[in-house]
VOGU-3710 file (C-alpha; in Angstrom, 3 decimals, decimal comma):
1> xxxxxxxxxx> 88,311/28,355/-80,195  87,719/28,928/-83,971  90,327/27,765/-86,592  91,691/31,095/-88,390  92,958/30,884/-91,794  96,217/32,911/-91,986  97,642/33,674/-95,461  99,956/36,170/-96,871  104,177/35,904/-97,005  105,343/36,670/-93,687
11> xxxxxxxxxx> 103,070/33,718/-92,490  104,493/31,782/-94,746  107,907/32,616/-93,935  106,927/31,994/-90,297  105,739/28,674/-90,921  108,542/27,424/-93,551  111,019/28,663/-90,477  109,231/26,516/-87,966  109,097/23,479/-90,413  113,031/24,251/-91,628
21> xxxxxxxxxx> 113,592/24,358/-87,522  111,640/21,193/-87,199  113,433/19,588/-90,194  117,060/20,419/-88,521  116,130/19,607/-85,324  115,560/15,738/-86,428  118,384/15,288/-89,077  121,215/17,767/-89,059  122,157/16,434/-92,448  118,707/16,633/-93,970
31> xxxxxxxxxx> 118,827/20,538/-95,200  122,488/20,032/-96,769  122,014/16,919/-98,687  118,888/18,181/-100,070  120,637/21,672/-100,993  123,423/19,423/-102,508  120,878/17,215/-103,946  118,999/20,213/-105,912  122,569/21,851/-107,449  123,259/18,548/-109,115
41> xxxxxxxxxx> 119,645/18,407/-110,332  120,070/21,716/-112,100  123,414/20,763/-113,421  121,409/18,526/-115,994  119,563/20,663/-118,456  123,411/22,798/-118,772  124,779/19,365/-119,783  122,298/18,454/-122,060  121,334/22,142/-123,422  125,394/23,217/-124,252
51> xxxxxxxxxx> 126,693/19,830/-124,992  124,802/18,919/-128,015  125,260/22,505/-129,753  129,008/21,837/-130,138  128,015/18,281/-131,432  125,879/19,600/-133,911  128,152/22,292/-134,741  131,071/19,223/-135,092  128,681/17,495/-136,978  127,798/20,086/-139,493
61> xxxxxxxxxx> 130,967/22,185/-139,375  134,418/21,108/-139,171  133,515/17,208/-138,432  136,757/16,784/-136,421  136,697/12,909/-135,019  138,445/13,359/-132,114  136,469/16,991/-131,098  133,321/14,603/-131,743  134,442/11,542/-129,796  135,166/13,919/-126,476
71> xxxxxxxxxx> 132,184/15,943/-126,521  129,732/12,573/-126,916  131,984/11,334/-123,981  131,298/14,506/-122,118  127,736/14,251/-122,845  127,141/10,356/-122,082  129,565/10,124/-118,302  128,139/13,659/-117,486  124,624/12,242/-117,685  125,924/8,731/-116,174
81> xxxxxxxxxx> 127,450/10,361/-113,246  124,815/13,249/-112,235  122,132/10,386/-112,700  123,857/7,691/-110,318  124,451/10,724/-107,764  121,339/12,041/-108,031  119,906/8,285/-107,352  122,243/8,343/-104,326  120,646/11,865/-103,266  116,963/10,515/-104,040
91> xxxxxxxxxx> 117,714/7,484/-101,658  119,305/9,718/-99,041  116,234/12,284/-99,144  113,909/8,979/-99,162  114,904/7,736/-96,119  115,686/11,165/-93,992  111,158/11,993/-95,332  110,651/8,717/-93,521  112,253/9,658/-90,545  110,468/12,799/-91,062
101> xxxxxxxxxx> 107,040/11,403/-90,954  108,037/9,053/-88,117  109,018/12,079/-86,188  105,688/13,859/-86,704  104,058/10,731/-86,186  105,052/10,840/-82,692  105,057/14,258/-82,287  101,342/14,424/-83,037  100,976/11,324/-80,648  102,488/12,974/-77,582
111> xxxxxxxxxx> 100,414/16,064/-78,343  97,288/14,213/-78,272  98,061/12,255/-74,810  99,697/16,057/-73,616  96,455/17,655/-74,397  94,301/18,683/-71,534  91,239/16,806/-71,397  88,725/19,639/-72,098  90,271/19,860/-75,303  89,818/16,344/-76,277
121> xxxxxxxxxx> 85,539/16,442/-75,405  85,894/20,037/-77,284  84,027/19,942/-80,536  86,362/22,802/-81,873  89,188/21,550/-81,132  88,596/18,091/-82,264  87,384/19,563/-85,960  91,032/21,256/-85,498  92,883/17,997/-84,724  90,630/16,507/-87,636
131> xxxxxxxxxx> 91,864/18,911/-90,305  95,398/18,926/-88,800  96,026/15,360/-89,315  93,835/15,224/-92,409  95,968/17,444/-93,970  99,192/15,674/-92,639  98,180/12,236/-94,206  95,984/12,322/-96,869  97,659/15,241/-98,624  101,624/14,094/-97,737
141> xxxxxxxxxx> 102,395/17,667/-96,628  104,992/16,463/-94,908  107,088/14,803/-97,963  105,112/17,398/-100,540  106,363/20,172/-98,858  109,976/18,821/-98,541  109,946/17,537/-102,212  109,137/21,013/-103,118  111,489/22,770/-101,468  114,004/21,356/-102,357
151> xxxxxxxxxx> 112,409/21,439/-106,321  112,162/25,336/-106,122  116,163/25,619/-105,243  116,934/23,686/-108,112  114,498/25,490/-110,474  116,011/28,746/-109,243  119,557/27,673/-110,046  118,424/26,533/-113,333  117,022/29,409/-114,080  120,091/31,796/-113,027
161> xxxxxxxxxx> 121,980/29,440/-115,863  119,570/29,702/-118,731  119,112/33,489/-118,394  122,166/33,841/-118,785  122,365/31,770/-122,370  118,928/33,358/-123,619  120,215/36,693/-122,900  122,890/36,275/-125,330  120,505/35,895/-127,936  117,588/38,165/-127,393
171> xxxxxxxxxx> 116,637/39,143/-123,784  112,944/40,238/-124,837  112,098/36,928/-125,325  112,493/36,233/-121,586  109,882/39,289/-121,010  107,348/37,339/-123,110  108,008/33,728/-122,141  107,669/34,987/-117,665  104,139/36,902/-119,458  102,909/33,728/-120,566
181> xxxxxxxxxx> 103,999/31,760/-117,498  102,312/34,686/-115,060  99,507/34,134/-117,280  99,996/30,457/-116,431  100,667/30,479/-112,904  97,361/32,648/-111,770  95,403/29,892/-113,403  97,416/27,529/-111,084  97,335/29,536/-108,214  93,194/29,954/-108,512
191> xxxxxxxxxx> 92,564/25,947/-109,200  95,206/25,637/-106,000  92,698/27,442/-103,807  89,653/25,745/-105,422  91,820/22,477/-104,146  91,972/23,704/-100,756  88,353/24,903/-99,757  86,889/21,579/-101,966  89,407/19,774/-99,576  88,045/21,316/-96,669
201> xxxxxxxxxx> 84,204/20,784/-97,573  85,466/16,966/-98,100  86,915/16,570/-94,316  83,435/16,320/-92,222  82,316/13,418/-94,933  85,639/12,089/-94,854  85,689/12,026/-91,015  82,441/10,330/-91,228  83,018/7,463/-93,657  86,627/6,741/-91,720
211> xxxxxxxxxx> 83,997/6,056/-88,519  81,730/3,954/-90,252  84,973/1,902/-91,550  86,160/1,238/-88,023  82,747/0,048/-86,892  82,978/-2,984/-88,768  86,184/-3,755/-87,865  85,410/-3,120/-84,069  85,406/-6,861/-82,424  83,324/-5,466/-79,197
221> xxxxxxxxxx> 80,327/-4,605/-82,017  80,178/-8,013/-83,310  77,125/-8,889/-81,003  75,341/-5,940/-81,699  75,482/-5,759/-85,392  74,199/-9,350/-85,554  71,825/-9,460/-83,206  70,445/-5,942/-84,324  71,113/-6,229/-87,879  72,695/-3,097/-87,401
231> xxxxxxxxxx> 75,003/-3,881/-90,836  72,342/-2,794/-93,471  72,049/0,949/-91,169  76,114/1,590/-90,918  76,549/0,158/-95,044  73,790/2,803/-95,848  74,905/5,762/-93,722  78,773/4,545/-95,022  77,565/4,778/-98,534  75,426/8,285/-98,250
241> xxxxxxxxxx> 78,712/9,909/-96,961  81,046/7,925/-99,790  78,287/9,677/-102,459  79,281/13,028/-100,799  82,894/12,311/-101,260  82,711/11,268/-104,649  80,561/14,066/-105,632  83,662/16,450/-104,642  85,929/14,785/-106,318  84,400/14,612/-109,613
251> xxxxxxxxxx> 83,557/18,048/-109,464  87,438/19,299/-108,190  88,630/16,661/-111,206  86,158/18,920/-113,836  87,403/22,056/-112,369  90,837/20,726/-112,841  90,657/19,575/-116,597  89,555/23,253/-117,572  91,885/24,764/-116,046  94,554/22,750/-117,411
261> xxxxxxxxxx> 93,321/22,833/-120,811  93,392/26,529/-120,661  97,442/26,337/-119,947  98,437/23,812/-122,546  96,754/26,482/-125,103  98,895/29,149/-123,219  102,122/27,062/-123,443  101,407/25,807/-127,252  101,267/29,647/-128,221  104,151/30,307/-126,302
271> xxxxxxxxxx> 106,451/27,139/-128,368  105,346/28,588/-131,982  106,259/32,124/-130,636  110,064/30,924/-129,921  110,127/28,619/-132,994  109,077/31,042/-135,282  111,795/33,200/-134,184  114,358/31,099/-134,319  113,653/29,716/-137,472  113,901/33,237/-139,164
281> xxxxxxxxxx> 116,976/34,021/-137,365  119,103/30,782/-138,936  117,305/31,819/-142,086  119,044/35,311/-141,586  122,170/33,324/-140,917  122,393/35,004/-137,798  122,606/31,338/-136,005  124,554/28,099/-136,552  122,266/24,926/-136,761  123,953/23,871/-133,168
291> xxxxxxxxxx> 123,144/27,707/-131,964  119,012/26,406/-132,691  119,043/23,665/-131,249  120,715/24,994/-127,831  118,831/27,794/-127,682  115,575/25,920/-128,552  116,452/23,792/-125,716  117,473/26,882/-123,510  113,727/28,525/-123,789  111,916/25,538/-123,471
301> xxxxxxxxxx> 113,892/24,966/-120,414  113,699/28,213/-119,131  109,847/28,068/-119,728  109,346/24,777/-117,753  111,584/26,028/-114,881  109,994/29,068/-114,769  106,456/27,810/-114,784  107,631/24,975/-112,020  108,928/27,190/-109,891  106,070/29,577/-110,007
311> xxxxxxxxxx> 103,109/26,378/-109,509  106,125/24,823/-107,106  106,087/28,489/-104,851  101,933/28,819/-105,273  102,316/24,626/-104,012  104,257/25,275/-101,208  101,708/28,465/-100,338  99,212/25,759/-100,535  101,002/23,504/-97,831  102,122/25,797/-95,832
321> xxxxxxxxxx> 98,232/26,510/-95,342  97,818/22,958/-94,797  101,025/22,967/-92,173  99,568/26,291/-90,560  96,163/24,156/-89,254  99,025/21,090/-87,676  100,977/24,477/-86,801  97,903/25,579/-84,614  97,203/22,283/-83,151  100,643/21,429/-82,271
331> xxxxxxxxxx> 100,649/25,228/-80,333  97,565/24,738/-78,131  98,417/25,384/-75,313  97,961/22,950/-71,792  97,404/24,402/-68,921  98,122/21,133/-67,132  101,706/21,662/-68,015  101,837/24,573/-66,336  102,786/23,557/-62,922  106,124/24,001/-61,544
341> xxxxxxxxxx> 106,177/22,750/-57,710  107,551/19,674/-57,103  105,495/17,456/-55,162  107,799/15,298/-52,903  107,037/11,842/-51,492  105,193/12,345/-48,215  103,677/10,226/-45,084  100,226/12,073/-44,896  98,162/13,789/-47,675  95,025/16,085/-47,145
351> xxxxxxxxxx> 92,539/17,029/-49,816  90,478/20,162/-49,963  87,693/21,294/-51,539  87,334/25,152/-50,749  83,589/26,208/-52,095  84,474/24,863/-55,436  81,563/25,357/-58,480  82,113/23,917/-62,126  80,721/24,075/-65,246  81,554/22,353/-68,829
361> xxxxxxxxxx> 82,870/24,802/-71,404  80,446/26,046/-73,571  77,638/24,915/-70,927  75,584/27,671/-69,065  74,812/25,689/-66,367  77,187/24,365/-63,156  77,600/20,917/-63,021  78,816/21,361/-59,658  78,263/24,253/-56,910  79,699/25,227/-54,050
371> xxxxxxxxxx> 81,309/22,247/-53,192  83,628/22,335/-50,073  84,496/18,929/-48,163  88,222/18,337/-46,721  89,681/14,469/-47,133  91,567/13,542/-44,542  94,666/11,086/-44,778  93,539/7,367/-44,554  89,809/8,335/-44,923  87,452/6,253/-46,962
381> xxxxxxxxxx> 84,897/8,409/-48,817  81,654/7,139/-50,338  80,373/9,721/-53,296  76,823/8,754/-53,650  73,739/10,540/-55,754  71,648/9,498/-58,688  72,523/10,109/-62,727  73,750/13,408/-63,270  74,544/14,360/-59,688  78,115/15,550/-59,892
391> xxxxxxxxxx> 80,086/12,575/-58,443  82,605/11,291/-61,439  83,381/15,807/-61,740  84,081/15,701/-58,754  87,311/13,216/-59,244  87,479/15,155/-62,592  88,667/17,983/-60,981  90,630/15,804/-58,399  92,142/14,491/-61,199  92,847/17,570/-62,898
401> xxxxxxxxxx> 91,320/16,574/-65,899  89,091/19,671/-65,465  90,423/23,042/-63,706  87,779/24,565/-61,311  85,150/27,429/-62,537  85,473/28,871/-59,098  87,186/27,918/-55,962  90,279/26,244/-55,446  91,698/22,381/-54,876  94,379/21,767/-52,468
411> xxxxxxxxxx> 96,686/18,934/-51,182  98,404/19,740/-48,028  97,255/23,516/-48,504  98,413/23,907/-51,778  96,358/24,415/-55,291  96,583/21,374/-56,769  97,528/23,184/-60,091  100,542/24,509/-58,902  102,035/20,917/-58,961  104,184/19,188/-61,359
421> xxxxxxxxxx> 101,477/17,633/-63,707  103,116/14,205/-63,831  104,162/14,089/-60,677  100,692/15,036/-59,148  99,409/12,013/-61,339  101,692/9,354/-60,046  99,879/9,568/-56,281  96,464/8,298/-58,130  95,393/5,104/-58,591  92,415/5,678/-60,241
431> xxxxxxxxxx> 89,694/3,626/-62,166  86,989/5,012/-63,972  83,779/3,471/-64,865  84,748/3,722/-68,621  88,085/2,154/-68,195  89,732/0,972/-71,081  92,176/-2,505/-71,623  94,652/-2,371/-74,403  95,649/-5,228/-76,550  98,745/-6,404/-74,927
441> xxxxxxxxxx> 99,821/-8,884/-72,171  97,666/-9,564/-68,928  101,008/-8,620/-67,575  101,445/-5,185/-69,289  98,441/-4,261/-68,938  98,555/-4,264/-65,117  102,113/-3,052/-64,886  101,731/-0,296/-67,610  105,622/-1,252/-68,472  107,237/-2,525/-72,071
451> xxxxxxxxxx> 110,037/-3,062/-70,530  109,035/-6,261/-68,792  109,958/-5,047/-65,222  107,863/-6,160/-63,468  107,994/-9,886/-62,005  105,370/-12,412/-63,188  104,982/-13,185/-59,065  103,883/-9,837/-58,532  101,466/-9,396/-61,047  99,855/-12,935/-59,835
461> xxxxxxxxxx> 99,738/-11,722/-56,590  97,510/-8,497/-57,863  95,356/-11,225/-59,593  94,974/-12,955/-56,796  93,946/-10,473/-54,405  91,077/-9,562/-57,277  89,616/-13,111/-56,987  91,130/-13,524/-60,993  93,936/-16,250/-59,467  92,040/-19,121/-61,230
471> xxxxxxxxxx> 91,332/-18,127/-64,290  94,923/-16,992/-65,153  96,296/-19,975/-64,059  94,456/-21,943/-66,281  95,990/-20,026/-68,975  99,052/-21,721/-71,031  101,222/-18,112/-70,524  99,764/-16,824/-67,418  99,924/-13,647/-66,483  102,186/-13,241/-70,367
481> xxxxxxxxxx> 98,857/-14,000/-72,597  97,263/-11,271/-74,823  94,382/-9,846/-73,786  92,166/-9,982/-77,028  92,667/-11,730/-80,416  93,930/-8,762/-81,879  97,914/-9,573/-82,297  97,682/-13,015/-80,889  95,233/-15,651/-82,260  95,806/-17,194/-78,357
491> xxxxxxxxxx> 94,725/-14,216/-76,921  91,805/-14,018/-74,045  88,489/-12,131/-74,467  87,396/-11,722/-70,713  84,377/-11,022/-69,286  82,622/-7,726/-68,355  83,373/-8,542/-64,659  86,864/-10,278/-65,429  87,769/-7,040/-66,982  86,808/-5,149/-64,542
501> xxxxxxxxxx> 88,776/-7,029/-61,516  91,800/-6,521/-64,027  91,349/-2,637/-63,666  90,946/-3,156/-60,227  94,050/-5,124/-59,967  95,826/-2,260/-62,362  95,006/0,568/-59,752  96,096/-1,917/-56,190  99,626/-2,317/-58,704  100,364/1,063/-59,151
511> xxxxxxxxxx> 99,856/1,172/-55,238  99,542/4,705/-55,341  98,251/6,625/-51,633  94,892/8,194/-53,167  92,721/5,501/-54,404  89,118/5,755/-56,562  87,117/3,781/-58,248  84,462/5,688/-59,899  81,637/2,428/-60,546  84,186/0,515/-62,072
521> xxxxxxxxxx> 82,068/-2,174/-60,782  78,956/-1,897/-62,767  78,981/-5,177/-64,178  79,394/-7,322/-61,296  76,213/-8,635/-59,276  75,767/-6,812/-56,055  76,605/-9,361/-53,523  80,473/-9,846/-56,195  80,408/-6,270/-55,590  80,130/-5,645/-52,233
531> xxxxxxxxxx> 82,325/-8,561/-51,573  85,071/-6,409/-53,928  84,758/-3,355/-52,087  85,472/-5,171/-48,581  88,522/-6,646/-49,919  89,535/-3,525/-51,194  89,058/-1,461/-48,219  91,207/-4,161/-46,680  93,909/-3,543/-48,963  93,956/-0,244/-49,438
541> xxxxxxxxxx> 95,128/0,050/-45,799  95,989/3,831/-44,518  95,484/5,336/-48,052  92,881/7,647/-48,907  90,171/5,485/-51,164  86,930/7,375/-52,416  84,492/5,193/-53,930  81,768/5,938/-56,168  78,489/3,664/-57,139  74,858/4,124/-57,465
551> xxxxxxxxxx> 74,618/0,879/-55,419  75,679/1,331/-51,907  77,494/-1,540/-51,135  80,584/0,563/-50,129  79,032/2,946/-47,529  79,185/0,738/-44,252  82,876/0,424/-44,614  83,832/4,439/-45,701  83,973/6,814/-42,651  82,361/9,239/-44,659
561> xxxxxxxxxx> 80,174/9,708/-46,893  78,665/12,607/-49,458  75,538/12,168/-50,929  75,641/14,230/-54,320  71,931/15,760/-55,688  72,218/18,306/-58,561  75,813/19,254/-57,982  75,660/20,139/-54,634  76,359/17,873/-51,663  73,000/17,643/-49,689
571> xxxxxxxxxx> 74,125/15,360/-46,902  77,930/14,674/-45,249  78,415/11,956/-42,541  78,934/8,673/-41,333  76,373/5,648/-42,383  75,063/5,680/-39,071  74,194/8,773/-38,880  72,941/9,549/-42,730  70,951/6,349/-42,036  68,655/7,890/-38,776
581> xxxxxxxxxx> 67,087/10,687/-41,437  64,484/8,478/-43,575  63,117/11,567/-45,120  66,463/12,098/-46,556  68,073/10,723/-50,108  70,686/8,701/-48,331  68,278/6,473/-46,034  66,081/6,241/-49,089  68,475/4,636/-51,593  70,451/2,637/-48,860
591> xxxxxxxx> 66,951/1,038/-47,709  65,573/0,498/-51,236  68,746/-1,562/-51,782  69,216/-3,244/-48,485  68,299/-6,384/-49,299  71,710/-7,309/-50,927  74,248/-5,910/-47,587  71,774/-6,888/-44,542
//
């Protein structure tokens, strides 16, 4: 998958409709109050451009009190009462962006956890996710891109307005003031660009120095950094990158200051252009003092408009590149999703593996060949083979983490991926060797449920049956305490082997009718572990459980097992009969480790 920069105005059309779509879809309101919001805006500069020529005119002319009085009037509650709207608007608009952001905030999070999981070990389509969200949060896209929409609206209104007043004076004088500004606005547009790719070139060190941040602010590293002195290595590394970063900036911040300079000199020529003008037609007496000063007013105006809406419109080409990268992430497609057959409740499930080969994208080689074994309902199955044998793919696919290369999965005689993703999920209790606890409650964490519905009997009961009864009930919340310090200055740091019993005791909860537990046992000694797996297989009952270890503490008590070597399964059987071949890897390992199960 390779990121593809699309430009050009029908792509930009196509991606303001999306966001517009997106916008209306979260607050119905949003797109009239900001609509609303931009006509008052532009009913300002009128106010203040017309206004003050009839003052002036008072002032120097007829000097009428009362004509004076009511146009100052006009002039000071017209400005009060646009400004307090406008404030009213601003809040309004304020609080509908944060809604915004707190919609795409979770909109990015359920793409991420709706992803499938080739995507997330995909180097692509992380550096895609990377940009994405870079561009989301540190360049405000989001709020820019809102902001400025709703900016170009009022500049075009404005602009309507004071063409309209300049015209009655001279309308060539719009023809040079939109030269100057084109002149203007393809400096802006080209530093826009140069803002984008030196952006882009800024993302990998970015990326970088964000990972060396969370290291030392990563309470499982403590140990290591210490002991290893690993500090002086990440500060260095941190640093190098920081360099890189600053090295950008500084040279997007020289860029920038040429550039500018270059416009002010445009827009200073431009100002003694119009005053020149002006001044010889009151000289002339072709224009009343009042008549100067408003149209002064009028083409400065129109000038700034003008030149904001043009670097507003080149802005909002720039985020709409920025929005096309979230645009493409947001898109990628899951084929996870794709399933559409219910999968009911049943009494008996059967597993299938028909001649099923694998390999990781962009890897040549198979990880797994030719694999066909069928799991029968209430059938313990030992997966067993050294490093790099095949056995944790092999519940990848199961798992549908990974669709097969070749071959096909069932359950009950159906591909696996014609199943309601989520519903497919719920009948596995799985835990993987890699398992992860989260910083909430012992309780939550076993339960997987906010919502506190579980009862604190049942989730003692789990701990229990895990050999954890003890050290919870030591504990002045029980099963309600925080696992980590994180949030909770009370919480508990367990142990490599606590953790894992807590896993274990997550999976027996969710009492789900396929069990595995893929080594999730590495840290216990092997007698703790073999003693865990014979409890297990006691309360797993009739369900299907497939264990996976390089020790071999669970093979006596599977009825099958499937010894793994170089992604193909070399031997299938019972431990009594693997165990007769001693020439054979099964006999080899089991005897080399015997000492710990005879």
């Amino acid at each position: 998958m390779e990121y593809k920069q699309r430009q050009g105005l029908g792509e930009n059309i196509r991606i303001l409709k999306y966001f517009l779509k997106l916008t209306h879809s979260i607050s119905k309101s949003h797109i009239p109050t900001l609509l609303l919001s931009s006509f008052l805006k532009s009913a300002i500069p009128f106010l203040n451009i017309i206004v003050p020529k009839f003052i002036i005119d008072e002032l120097i002319g007829q000097q009428r009190t009362e004509i004076f009085v009511q146009f100052i009037a006009i002039l000071i509650l017209g400005n009060f009462v646009l400004n307090i709207t406008n404030r009213w608007f601003d809040k309004r608009v304020k609080i509908a962006n944060e809604k915004m952001m707190y919609s795409f905030d979770t909109l990015i999070s359920e793409k991420i956890v709706d992803m499938d999981f080739e995507n997330i070990e995909n180097p692509e389509i992380l550096d895609l996710k990377e940009r994405a969200l870079f561009a989301i949060y540190n360049h405000g896209t989001i709020e820019r891109l809102i902001e400025n929409i709703a900016k170009a609206v009022s500049e075009i209104i404005t602009m309507i307005g004071l063409i309209a007043i300049i015209f009655t004076l001279n309308g060539f004088i719009v023809l040079v003031i939109l030269a100057i500004i084109a002149l203007n606005s393809k400096i802006f547009d080209k530093l826009q660009k140069l803002s984008f790719e030196e952006g882009q070139k800024a993302v990998p060190a970015n990326r970088a120095f964000a990972y060396f941040g969370t290291l030392t602010s990563d309470f499982s590293l403590g140990k290591d950094i210490r002991l290893y002195n690993i500090a002086p290595i990440i500060l260095s590394k941190s640093s190098r990158f920081h360099t890189d970063i600053v090295a950008i900036n500084t040279r997007h911040c020289r860029t920038e200051g040429k550039y500018n300079g270059l416009t002010n000199i445009n827009l200073q020529f431009q100002m003694v252009l119009v005053y020149a003008y002006l001044t010889y037609r009151v000289f002339i007496e072709a224009l009343s003092i009042g008549s100067f000063t408003m149209y002064a007013s009028a083409i400065s105006s129109f000038s700034t408009s003008v030149s904001s809406f043009i670097n507003t419109f080149i802005e909002i080409n720039q985020l709409c590149r920025y929005l096309d990268l979230f645009i493409q992430f947001e898109q990628l497609e899951s084929k996870n999703q794709a399933g559409d057959r219910s999968l009911e409740e049943q009494d008996q499930y059967v597993i299938e593996f028909c001649n099923v080969s694998f390999k990781y994208p962009k890897n040549k080689d198979y990880t797994l060949k030719n694999i066909s074994i069928t799991i029968k309902h209430g059938e313990k199955l030992s997966l067993v083979g050294l490093n790099g044998a095949g056995k944790t793919t092999f519940i990848k696919l199961l798992t549908r983490l990974y669709e097969p290369t070749e071959g096909e999965i069932l359950l009950n005689g159906i591909n696996i991926s014609e199943y309601k993703y989520d519903e497919y999920m719920k009948i596995f209790s799985v835990v993987f060797q890699d398992f992860k606890l989260l910083a909430f409650t012992i309780k939550e964490n076993i339960s997987l449920d906010d919502h506190n519905t579980a009862s604190d009997e049942s989730i003692f009961e789990v701990m229990r049956e895990v050999g954890l009864e003890k050290e919870i009930s030591k504990l002045e919340k029980g099963v309600n305490t925080s696992i980590y310090k994180r949030f909770d200055k009370k919480g508990i740091e367990f142990s490599g082997g606590q953790s894992q019993k807590l896993a274990i005791g997550r999976a027996l909860y969710k009492d789900a009718p396929i069990v595995v537990l893929d080594e999730p046992t590495a840290a216990l000694d092997p007698i703790a572990e073999y003693e865990i797996y014979n409890k297990f297989n006691d309360l797993v009952g009739n369900k299907i459980a497939i264990y996976i270890s390089h020790r071999m503490s669970s093979c006596k008590i599977c009825d099958k097992i499937a010894v793994f070597h170089r992604g193909e399964i070399i031997q299938y059987g019972n431990h009594d009969e693997l165990i007769k071949d001693d020439n054979m890897q099964y006999a080899k390992m089991f005897k080399s480790q015997s000492q710990y199960y005879v």
